[in-house]
C-alpha positions as CSV (number, residue, x, y, z in Angstrom):
1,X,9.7,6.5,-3.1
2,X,11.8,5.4,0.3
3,X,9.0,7.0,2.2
4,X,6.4,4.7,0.5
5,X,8.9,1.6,0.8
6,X,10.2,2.6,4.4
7,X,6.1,2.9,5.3
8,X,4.7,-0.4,3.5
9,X,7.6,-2.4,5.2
10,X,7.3,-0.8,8.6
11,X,3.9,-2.0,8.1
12,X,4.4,-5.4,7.0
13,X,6.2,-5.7,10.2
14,X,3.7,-4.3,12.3
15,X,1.0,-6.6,10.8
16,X,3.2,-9.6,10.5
17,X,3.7,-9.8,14.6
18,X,0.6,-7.7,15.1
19,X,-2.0,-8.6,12.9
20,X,-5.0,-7.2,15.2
21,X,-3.2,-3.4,14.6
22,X,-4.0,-3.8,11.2
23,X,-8.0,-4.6,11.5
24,X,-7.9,-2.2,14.0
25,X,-6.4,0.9,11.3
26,X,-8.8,-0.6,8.6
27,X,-11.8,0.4,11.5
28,X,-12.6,-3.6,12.2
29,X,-12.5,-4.8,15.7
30,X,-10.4,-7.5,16.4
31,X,-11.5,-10.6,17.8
32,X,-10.0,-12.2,20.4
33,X,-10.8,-15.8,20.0
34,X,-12.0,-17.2,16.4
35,X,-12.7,-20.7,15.4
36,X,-10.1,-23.0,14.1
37,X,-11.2,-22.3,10.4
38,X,-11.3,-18.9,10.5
39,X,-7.9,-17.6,8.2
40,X,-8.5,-14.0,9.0
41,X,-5.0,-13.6,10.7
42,X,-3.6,-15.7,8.7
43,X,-4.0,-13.9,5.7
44,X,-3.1,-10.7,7.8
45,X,0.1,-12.1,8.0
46,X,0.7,-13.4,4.2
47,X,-0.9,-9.4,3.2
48,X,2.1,-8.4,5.7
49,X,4.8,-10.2,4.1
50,X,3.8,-8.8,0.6
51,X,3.6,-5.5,2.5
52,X,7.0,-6.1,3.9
53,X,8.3,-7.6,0.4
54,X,6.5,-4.6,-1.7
55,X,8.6,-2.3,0.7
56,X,12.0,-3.7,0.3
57,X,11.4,-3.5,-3.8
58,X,10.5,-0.1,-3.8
59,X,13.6,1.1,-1.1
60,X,15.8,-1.0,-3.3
61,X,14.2,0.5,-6.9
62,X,14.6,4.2,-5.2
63,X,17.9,3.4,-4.7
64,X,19.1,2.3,-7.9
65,X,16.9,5.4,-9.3
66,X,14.6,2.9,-11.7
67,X,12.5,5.1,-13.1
68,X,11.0,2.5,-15.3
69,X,9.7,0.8,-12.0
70,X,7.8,4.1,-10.5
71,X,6.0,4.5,-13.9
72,X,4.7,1.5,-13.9
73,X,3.4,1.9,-10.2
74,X,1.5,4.8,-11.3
75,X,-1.4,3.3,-12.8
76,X,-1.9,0.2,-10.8
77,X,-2.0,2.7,-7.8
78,X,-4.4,4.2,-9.5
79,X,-6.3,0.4,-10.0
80,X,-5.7,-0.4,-6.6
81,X,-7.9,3.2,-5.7
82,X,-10.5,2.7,-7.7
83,X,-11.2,-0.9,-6.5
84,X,-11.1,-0.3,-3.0
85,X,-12.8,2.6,-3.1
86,X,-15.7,0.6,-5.2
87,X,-14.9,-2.3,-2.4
88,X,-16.3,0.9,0.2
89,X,-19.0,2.1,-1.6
90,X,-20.8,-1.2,-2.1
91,X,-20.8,-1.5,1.4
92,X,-17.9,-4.3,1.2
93,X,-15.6,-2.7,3.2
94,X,-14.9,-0.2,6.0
95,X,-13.8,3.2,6.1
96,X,-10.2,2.3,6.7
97,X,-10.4,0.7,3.3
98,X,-11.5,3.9,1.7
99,X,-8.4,5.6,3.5
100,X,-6.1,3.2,2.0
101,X,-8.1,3.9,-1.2
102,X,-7.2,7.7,-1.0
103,X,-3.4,6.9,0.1
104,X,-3.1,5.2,-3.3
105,X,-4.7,7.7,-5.6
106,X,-2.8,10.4,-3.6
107,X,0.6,8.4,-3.8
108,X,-0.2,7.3,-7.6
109,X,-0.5,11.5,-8.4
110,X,2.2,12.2,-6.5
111,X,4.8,10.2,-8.3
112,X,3.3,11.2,-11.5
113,X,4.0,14.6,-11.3
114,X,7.9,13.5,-9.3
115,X,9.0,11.8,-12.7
116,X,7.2,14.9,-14.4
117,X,9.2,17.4,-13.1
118,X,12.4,14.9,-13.0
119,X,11.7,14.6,-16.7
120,X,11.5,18.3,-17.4
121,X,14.7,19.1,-15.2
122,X,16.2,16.7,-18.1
123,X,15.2,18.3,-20.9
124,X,15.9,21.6,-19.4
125,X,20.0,20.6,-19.3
């Protein structure tokens, strides 16, 4: 769980100062002027701080050892896989999406089965 929270906030900080790094891992080439009503980077930069934020809980959670917190992680992960993946497949999104997509479902499973075994440790004692 650091790993996850140590990644999503380097992240946010990446995208937060960088924001072009981030369409550019998502497959989207920047643009290096856009019109005054164009948000994109802007909302790079809010995504980044709930990036950075969503970091800092989970370091924090990991921590403290709140199991209750990764459980509940496991199936929005699993949400936030299937919608993006659906986001790729309809042709909504690009292929960075569908990696982010995979990181998800991969992360979701791979908690699942850490507070498995945690749990079977337990009743093992």
């Amino acid at each position: 769980m650091y790993a996850f929270g140590v990644c999503a906030t380097s992240l946010g900080v990446v995208a937060l100062f960088k924001p072009n790094v981030m369409l550019w891992n998502l497959g989207v080439e920047p643009v290096d002027k856009r019109s005054h009503d164009d948000y994109t980077i802007l909302f790079i930069r809010m995504a980044a701080m709930a990036a950075f934020n969503m970091g800092a809980y989970y370091c924090y959670m990991a921590f403290h050892e709140e199991k209750r917190f990764f459980q509940i992680t496991v199936p929005f992960r699993f949400v936030t896989c299937a919608v993006f993946t659906a986001l790729y497949v309809d042709g909504s999104a690009p292929a960075g999406v569908l990696g982010i997509a995979i990181w998800e479902g991969l992360g979701a499973l791979w908690t699942a089965a850490a507070l498995r075994k945690d749990e079977a440790a337990r009743y093992k004692q």
